[in-house]
C-alpha positions as CSV (number, residue, x, y, z in Angstrom):
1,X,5.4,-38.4,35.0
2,X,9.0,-37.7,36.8
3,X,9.5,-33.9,37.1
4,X,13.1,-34.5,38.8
5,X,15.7,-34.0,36.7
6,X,18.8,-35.9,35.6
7,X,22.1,-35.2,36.5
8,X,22.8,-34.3,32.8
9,X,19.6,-32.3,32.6
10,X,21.0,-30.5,35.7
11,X,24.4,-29.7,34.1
12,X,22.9,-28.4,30.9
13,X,20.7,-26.3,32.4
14,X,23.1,-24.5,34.8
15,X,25.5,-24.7,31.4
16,X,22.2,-22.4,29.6
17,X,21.5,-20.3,32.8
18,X,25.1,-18.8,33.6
19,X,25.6,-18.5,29.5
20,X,21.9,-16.6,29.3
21,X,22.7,-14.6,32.2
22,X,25.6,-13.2,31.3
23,X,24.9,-12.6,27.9
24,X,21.6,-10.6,28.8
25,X,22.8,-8.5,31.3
26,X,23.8,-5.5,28.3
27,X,20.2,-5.6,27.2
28,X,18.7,-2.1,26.2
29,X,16.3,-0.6,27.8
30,X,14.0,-0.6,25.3
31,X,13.9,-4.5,25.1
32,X,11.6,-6.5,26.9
33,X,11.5,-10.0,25.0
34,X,8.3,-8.7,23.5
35,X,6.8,-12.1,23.9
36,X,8.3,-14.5,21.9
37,X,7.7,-11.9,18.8
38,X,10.9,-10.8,16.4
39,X,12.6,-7.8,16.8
40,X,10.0,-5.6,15.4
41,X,8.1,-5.4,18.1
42,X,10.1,-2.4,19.7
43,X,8.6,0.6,21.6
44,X,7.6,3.6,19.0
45,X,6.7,4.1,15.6
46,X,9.8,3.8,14.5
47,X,12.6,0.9,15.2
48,X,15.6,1.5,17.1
49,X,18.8,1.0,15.0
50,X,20.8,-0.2,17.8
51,X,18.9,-2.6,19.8
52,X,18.7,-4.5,16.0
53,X,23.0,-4.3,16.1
54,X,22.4,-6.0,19.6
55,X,19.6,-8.4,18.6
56,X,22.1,-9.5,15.8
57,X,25.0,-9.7,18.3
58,X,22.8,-11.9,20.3
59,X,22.2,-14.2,17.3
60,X,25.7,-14.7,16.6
61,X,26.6,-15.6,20.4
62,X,24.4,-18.4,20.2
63,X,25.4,-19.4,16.9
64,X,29.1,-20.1,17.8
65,X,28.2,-21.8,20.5
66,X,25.5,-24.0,18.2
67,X,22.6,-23.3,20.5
68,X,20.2,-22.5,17.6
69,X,20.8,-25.9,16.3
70,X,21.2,-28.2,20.2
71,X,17.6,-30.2,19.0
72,X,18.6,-30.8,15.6
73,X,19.7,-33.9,14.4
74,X,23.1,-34.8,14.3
75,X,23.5,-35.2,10.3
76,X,22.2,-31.5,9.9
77,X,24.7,-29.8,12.7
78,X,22.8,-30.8,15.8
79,X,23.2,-32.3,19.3
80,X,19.5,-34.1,19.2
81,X,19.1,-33.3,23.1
82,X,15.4,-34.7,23.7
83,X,12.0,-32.6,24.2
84,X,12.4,-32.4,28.0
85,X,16.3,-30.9,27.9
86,X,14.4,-28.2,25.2
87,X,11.5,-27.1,27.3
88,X,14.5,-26.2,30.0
89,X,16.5,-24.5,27.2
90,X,12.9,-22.5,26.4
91,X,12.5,-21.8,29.7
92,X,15.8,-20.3,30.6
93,X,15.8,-17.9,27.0
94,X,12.7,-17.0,27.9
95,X,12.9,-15.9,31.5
96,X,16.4,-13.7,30.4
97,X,14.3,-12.4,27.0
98,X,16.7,-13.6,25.0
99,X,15.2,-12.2,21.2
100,X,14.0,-14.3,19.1
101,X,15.4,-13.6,15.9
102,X,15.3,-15.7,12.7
103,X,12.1,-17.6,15.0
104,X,10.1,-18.5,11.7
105,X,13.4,-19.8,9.7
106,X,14.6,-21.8,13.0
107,X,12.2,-22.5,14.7
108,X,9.1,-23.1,11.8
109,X,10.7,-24.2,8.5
110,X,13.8,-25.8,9.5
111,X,11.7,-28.7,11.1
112,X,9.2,-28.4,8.2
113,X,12.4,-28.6,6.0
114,X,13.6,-31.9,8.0
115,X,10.2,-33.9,7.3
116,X,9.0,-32.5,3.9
117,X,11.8,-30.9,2.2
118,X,14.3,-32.7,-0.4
119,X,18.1,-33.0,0.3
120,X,18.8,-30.4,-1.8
121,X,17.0,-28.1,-0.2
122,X,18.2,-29.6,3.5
123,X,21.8,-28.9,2.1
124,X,21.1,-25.5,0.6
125,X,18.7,-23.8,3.0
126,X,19.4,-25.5,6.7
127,X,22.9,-24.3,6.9
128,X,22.3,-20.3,5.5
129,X,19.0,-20.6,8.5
130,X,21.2,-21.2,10.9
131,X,24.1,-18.9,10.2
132,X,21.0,-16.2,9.7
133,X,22.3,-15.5,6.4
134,X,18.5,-16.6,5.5
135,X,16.4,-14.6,7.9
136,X,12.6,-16.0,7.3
137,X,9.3,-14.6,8.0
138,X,6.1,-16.7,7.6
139,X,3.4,-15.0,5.0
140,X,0.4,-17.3,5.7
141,X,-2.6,-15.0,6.7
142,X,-4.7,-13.3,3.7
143,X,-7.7,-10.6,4.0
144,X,-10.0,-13.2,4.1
145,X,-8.2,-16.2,4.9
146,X,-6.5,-16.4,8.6
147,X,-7.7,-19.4,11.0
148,X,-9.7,-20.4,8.3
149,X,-6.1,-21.2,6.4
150,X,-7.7,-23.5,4.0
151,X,-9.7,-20.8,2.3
152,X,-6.6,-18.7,0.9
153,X,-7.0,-18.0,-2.5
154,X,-3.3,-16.8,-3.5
155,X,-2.8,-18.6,-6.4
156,X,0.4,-20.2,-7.4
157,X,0.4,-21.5,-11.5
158,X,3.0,-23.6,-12.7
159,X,5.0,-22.4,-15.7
160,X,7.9,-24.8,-16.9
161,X,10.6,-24.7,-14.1
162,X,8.9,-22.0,-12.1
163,X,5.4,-20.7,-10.6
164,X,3.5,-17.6,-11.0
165,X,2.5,-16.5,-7.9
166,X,-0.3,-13.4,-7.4
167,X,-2.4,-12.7,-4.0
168,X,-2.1,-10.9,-1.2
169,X,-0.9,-11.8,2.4
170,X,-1.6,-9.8,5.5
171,X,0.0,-9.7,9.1
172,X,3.1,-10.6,8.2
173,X,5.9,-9.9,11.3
174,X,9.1,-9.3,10.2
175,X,8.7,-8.9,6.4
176,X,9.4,-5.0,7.0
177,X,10.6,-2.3,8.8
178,X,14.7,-1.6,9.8
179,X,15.8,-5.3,9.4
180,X,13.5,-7.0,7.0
181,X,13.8,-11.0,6.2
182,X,15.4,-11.4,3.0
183,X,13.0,-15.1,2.7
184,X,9.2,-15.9,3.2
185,X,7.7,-19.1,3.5
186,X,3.8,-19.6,2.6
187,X,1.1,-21.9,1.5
188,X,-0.2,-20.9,-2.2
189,X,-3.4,-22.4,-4.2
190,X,-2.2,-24.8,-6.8
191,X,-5.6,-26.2,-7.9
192,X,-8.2,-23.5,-8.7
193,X,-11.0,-25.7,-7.4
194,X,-11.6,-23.9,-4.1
195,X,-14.1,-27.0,-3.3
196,X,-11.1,-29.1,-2.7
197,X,-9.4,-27.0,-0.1
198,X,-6.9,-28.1,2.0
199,X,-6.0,-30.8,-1.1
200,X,-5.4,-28.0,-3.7
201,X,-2.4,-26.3,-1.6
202,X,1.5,-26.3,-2.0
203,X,3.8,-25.6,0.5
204,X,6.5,-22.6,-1.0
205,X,10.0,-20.9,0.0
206,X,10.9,-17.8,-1.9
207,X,13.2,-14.7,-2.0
208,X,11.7,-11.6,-0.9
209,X,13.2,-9.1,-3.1
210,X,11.3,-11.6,-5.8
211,X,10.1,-9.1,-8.9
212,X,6.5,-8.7,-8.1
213,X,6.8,-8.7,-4.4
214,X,5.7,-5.6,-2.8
215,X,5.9,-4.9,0.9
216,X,4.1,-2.3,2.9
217,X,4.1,-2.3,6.6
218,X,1.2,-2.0,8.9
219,X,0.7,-0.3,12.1
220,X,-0.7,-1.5,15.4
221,X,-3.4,1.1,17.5
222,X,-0.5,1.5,19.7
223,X,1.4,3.0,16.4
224,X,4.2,-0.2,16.4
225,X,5.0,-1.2,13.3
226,X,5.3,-4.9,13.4
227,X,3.4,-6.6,10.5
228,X,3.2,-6.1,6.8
229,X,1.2,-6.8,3.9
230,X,2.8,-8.9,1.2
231,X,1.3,-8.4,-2.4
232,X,3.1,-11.1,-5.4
233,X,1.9,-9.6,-8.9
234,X,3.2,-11.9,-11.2
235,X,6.0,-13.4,-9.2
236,X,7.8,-16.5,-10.1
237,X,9.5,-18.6,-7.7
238,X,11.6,-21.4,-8.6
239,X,9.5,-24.9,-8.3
240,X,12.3,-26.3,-6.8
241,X,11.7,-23.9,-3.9
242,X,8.4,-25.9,-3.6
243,X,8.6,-27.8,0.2
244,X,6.5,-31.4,-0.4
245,X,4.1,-32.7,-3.1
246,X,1.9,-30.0,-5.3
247,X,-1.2,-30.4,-3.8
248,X,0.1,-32.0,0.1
249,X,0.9,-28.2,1.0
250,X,-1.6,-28.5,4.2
251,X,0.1,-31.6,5.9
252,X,3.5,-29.1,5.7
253,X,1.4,-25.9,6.8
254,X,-0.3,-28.1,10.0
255,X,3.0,-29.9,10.7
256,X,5.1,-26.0,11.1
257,X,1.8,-24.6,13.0
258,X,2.1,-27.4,15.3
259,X,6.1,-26.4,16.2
260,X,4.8,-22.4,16.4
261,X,2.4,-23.5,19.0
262,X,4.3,-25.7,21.2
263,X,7.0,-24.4,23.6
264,X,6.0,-23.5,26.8
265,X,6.9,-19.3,27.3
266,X,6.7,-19.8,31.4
267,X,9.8,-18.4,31.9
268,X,8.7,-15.2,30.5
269,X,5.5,-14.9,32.0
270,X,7.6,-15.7,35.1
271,X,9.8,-13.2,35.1
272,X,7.0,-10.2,34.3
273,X,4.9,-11.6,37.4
274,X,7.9,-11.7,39.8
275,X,8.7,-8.0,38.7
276,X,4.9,-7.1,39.2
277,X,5.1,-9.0,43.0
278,X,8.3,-6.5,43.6
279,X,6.3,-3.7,42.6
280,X,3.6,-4.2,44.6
281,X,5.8,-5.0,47.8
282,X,7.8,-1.8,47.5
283,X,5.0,0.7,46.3
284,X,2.5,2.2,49.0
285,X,-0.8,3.7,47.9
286,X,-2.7,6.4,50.8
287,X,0.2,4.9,53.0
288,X,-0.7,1.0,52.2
289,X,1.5,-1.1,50.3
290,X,-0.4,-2.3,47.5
291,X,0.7,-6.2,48.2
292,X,-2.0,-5.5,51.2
293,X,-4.4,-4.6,49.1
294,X,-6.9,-7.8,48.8
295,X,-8.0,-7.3,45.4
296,X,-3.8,-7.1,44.4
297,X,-3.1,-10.0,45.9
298,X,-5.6,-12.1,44.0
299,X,-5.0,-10.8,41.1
300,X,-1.2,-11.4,41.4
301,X,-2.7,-14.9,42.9
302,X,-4.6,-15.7,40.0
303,X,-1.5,-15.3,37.2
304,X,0.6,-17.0,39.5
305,X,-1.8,-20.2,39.4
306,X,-2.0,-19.6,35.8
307,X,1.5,-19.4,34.9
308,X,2.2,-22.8,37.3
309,X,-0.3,-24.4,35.0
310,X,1.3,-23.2,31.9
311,X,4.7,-24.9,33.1
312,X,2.9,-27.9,34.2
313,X,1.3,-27.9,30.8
314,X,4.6,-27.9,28.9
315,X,6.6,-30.2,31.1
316,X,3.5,-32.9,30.4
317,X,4.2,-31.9,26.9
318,X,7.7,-32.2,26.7
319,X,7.4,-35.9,28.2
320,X,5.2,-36.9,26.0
321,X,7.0,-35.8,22.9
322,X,9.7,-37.7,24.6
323,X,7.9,-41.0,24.8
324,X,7.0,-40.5,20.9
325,X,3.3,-39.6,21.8
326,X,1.0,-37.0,19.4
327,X,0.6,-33.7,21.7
328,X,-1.1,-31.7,19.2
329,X,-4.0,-31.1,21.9
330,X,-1.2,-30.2,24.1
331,X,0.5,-27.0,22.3
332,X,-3.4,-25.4,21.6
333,X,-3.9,-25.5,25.2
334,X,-0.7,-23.5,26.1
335,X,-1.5,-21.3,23.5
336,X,-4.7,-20.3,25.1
337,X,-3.5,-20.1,28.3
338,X,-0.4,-18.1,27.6
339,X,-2.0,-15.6,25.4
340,X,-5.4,-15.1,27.4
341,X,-3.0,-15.0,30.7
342,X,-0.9,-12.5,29.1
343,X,-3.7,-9.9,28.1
344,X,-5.2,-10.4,31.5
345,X,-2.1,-9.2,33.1
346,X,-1.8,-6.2,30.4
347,X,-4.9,-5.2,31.7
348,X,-4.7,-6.0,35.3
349,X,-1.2,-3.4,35.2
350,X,-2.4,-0.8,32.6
351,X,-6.1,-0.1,34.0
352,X,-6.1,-1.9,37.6
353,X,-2.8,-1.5,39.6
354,X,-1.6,1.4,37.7
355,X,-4.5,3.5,37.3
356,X,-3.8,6.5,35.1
357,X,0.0,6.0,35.4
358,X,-0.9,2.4,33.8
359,X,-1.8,4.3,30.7
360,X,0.6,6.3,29.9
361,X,2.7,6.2,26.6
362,X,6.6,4.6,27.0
363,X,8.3,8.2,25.7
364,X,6.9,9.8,28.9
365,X,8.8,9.3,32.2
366,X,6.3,8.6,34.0
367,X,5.0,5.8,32.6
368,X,4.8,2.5,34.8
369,X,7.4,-0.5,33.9
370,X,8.3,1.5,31.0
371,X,5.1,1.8,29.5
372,X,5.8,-2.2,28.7
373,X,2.0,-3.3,30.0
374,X,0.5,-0.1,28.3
375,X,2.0,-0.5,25.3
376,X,1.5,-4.8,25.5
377,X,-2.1,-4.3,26.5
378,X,-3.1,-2.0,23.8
379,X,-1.6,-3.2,20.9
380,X,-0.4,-6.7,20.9
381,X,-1.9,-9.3,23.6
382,X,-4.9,-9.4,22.3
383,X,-4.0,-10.1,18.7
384,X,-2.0,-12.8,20.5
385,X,-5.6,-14.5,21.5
386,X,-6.5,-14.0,17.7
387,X,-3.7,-14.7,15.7
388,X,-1.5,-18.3,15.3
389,X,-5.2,-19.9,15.0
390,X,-7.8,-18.2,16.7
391,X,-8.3,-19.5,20.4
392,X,-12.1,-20.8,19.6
393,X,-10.0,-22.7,16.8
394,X,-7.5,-23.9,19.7
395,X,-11.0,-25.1,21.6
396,X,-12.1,-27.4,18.5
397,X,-8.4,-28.9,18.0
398,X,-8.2,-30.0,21.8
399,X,-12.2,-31.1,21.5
400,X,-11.3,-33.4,18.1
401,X,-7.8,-34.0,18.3
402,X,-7.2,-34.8,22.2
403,X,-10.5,-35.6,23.8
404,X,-11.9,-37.3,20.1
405,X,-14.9,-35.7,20.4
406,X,-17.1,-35.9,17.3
407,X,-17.1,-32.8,14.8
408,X,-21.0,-32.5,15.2
């Protein structure tokens, strides 16, 4: 592959970079990107009112400017720039942390919408995403039903014009806290025979302040509350809400896990290495900077090699989505090593470089980068590892679906 750029490539992303910039250079204190996660994911037990004023602020910049929508297709508001000119525009959000708000209605359904949905529902619901009128959050996981998706038993029964929805999902970001979504999107059991699996699901949007929703939120170790529970007792939700054939649910639920999954997050992981290589150059230790320190350096070595392979990874990827090939394989493998890079430098800051200053709390003064690795390490990088598909379930989807292996 050609990893130059075109002159037009070159425009837009010096167009992206000086708009980014700019835009991020207000950014609380309290905001680190959090990884690609929504606003929740905010220091504290409790959310911070006006970083969620600024996260909205943020939204509505990009939205007169139409970035939300530059890879859509023309006929639905979009520019159609190509997978390459995206993976630029990924990397540049994600080096400033720019939040991602709205990430399971833009980035999820509204492709999901665009290959399974009617054109009714392209009409009604693609417009409101972008505007963030509709603010999504994606209620797949159950108690016992999370990279094993097909075994959900939240049961959707259809009753004239609507369906009765009751189950329980779990791990839901963005369903609570300050600035809930007002709309979920979810797989539901259609067909009661559990034999038949992934054939017996259908593929649902619906309103969250639905009678019979209830919403409680959960708390991390770390005490952030970023996830909820979402219980329907009883709740109907319009059929014509209903994304795809009854029944075809799972080609709609793989085709939306397969856009979670891709996008390469270098630029983030980027920018927390560089500000962990500044660190070690200005800080001395017993009167040694800690850059000397062998056991520093290849540490910062190893991420650095990671995080090179993790751009490599999703430039490939981006080409090859250009040139109209499948890169399924492709976004499992950046989704193991992003997320097991990630919890290797949580732990590498909070417990190696740090020592006990790594572990202390954010509220405290004292605590190193803000308490940002303490707080990452703790409670969030290694659910990353878990959640989004397990990464043993990332192993068997590159093993079958890029190097055709056999199942047994």
């Amino acid at each position: 592959m050609n990893y130059l750029l075109s002159d037009k490539q070159k425009a837009l992303q010096k167009e992206w970079d000086d708009f980014y910039r700019e835009l991020m250079k207000n950014a609380p204190k309290i905001w680190r990107g959090a990884h690609g996660t929504d606003c929740g994911f905010l220091y504290g037990t409790e959310f911070d009112y006006a970083t969620v004023e600024w996260v909205k602020r943020i939204y509505d910049a990009e939205y007169k400017r139409g970035y939300h929508s530059l890879h859509w297709p023309k006929e639905y508001g979009g520019q159609e720039i190509g997978p390459v000119e995206q993976a630029i525009l990924a990397e540049i959000k994600n080096y400033y942390r720019v939040p991602s708000e709205n990430w399971a209605g833009l980035r999820l359904l509204a492709p999901a919408l665009m290959m399974f949905g009617t054109e009714e529902q392209k009409k009604e619901f693609l417009p409101k995403i972008l505007s963030g009128e509709r603010i999504f959050c994606q209620a797949w996981s159950e108690p016992n039903a999370g990279s094993d998706l097909a075994s959900l038993t939240t049961r959707a029964v259809r009753d004239g014009d609507d369906y009765i929805v009751n189950g329980q999902k779990t791990w839901i970001g963005a369903a609570g806290g300050a600035e809930p979504a007002n709309w979920g999107h979810s797989p539901f059991r259609t067909d009661p025979d559990t034999t038949k699996r992934h054939r017996g699901l259908s593929y649902f949007m619906f309103p969250m302040d639905t009678p019979g929703i209830t919403i409680t939120d959960v708390y991390a170790s770390n005490r952030n509350r970023g996830w909820s529970e979402v219980f329907f007792e009883d709740a109907r939700i319009p059929a014509k809400y209903r994304v795809g054939e009854e029944n075809r649910g799972w080609y709609v639920t793989m085709a939306t896990a397969n856009f979670e999954r891709s996008g390469s997050p270098y630029g983030e992981v980027k920018r927390d290495i560089e500000e962990l290589v500044a660190y070690c150059v200005q800080t001395k230790c017993n009167g040694q900077r800690l850059i000397d320190d062998p056991f520093i350096r290849e540490g910062l070595a190893e991420f650095i090699i990671e995080s090179e392979k993790l751009r490599a990874l999703g430039q490939r990827s981006a080409w090859k989505q250009a040139k109209g090939d499948e890169v399924t394989s492709y976004a499992s493998a950046g989704k193991i090593i992003w997320t097991e890079l990630n919890h290797k430098m949580a732990i590498f800051v909070a417990h190696r470089l740090g020592g006990l200053y790594g572990m202390i709390k954010p509220s405290s003064n004292w605590a190193l980068f803000d308490g940002f690795f303490e707080n990452f390490g703790e409670g969030i990088s290694l659910g990353k590892i878990i959640n989004v598909g397990t990464n043993d379930i990332q192993h068997n989807v590159i093993a079958i679906r890029g190097l055709k292996l056999p199942r047994e």
